[in-house]
N, C-alpha and C positions, 0 to 999 in steps of 0.2 A: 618959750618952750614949744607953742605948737609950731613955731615956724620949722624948729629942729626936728619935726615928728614930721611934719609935711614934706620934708626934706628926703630925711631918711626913708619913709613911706617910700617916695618915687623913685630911690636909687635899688632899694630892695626889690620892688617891683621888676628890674633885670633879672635880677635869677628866678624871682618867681615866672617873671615872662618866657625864660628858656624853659625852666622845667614843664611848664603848663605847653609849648608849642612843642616840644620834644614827645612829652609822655601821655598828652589829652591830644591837641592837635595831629597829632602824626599818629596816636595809639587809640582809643577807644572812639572818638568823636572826628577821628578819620571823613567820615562822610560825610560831616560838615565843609574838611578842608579842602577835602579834596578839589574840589570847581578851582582852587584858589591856584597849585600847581598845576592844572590841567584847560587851560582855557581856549575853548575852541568857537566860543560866540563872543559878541560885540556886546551883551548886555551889559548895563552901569552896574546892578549890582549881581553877588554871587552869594550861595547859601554862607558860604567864610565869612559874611558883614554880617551873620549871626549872633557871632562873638562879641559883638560892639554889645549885644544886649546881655549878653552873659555875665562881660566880665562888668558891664556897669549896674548890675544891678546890687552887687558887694557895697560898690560903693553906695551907692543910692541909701541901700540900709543905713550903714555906717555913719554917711551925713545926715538921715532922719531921727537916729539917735543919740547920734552926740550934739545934734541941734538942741534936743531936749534935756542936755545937761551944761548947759548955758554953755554950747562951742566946746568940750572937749576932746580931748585925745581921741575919741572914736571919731569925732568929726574931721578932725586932723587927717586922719588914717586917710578916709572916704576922699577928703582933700588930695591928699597926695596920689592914691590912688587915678583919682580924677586927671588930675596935672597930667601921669604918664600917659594916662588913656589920651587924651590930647595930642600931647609930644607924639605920640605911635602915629596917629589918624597923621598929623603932618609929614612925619619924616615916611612913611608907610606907605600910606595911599596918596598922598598925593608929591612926594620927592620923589619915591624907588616905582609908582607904579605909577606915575603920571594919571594921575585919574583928573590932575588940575595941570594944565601945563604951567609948571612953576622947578625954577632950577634945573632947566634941563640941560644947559651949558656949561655947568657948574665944574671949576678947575680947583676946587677947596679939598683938597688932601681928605680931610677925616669923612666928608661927604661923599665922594667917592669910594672912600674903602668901603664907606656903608653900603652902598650903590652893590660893589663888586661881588663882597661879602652874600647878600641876598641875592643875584645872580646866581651864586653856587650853589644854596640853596633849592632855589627854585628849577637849577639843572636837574635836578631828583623830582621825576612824575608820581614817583609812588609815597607811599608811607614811610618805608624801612631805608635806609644808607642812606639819610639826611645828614646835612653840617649847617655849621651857622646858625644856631636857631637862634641865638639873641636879636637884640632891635638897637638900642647905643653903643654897645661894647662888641664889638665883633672879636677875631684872631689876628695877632700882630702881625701875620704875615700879610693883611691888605692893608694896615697903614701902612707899612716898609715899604709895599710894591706905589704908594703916593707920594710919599713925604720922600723919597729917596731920589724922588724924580723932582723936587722943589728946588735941589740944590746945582 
């Protein structure tokens, strides 16, 4: 059972990831993100790697107290939660924003939509006429424009 709660946790995590990078990120907490679209120095980090504390300290709760109900479903959650926050830091900062050089040649269809997908994104310097705000699940029309070229 927690395997399916740790599961579902990190699939859920997509839409809470759009809604939160759509309507916090781009809307109130703007001045966090903004360095993140707008980058005009070489520094390694940006006020944006703020959210790495934001969003993990949910979890951090989560696994302190379901720690203390011998590993339950709250711990699950905090788990799952975890896993995405992970998945994000790799496919994120270090696939789409080369912070590591790692996969920068990469000819794999679904990695590259992802690539594209965030490219669009990142086309928009401001808050307002963003797209793409997801991070695994983008719009069909960047895998079409990959996978259509496999054949």
């Amino acid at each position: 059972m927690n395997l399916l709660i740790i599961l579902l946790t990190f699939f859920m995590m997509e839409a809470a990831t759009w809604l939160i990078h759509k309507y916090v990120m781009h809307g109130f907490l703007w001045g966090l993100h903004r360095d993140h679209h707008d980058r005009d120095d070489d520094s390694i980090l940006e006020r944006n790697d703020l959210f790495f504390a934001i969003f993990a300290t949910p979890a951090i709760i989560l696994m302190y107290f379901g720690a203390k109900q011998t590993f339950g479903y709250l711990f699950s959650i905090g788990l799952g939660i975890t896993f995405y926050g992970i998945a994000y830091f790799f496919v994120h900062d270090i696939f789409i924003h080369q912070r590591v050089k790692f996969l920068k040649n990469t000819r794999n269809p679904y990695l590259l939509a992802i690539r594209r997908a965030h490219k669009q994104h990142h086309k928009h310097l401001e808050k307002k006429d963003g797209e793409c705000f997801g991070f695994l699940w983008v719009p069909i029309k960047y895998f079409k424009m990959y996978f259509k070229n496999k054949n």
